[in-house]
N, C-alpha and C positions, 0 to 999 in steps of 0.2 A: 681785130678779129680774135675771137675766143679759139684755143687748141682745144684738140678732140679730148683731150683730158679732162679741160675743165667742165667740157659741154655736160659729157660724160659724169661728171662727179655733181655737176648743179642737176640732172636728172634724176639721178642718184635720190639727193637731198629731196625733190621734189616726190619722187618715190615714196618715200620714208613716210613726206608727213599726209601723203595717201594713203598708206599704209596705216598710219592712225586713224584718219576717219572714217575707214571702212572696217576697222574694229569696234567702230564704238556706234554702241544698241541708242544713244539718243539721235543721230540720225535719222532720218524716216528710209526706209529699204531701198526707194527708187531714186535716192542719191547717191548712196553705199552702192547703188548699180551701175550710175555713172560714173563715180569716180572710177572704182573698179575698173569699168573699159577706157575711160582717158590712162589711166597707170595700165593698160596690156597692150592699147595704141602709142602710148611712149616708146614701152621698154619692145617694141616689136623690131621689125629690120627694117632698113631701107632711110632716107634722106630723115637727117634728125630734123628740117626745117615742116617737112610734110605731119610727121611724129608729134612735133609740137605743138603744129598747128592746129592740128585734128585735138589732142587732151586740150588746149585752149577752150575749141570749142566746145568740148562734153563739159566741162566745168563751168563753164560760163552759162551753156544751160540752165544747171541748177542752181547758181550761185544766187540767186534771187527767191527759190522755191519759199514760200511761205512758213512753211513747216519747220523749217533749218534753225537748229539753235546760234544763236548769234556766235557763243564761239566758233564754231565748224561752219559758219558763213566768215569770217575773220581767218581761218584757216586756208581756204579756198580761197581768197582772194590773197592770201600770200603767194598761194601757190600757183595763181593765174599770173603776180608779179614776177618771178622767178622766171615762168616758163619766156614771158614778155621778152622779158631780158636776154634767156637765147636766143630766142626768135631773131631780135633787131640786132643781132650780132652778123 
C-alpha cells in the first residue's frame, strides 16, 4: 500500500503532464475540456480512490477521439497508466 505522500506526489506528476495538454493548441478544445475536468476531479477533496476514478474515466473518454494527435493520445495513455497504478493500490 502506497503512503499518502506518494499518492500525493504520483497526482502531482499526473497533473503536470495535464497541465501540458491542455496548453497545447494541437489538441482539438473538447479534449483540452476533458482533461481539464479529470485534473479539477483529481485535485478536488474527498477519497483519492473516487478522485481517480472519476479523471480515469474523463480520459479514457477521449483517449480514442479521432482528432487527437498521436503524441497527446501517448500522453493520455501514460497518464491513464499512472492514475491505474493508484488506483490498484
Amino acid at each position: 500500500m502506497k503512503s499518502n505522500d506518494e499518492i500525493n506526489a504520483a497526482i502531482q506528476q499526473a497533473t503536470k503532464q495535464m497541465d501540458i495538454l491542455i496548453s497545447d493548441t494541437s489538441v482539438p478544445k473538447n479534449v483540452r475540456s476533458a482533461i481539464a475536468q479529470a485534473r479539477n476531479e483529481l485535485n478536488s477533496t474527498g477519497e483519492y480512490v473516487v478522485r481517480v476514478s472519476s479523471a480515469i474515466y474523463n480520459l479514457d473518454e477521449v483517449s480514442n477521439d479521432i482528432n487527437l494527435p498521436q503524441q497527446a493520445r501517448t500522453m493520455i495513455w501514460s497518464i491513464l497508466s499512472q492514475l491505474e497504478a493508484i488506483k490498484s493500490d
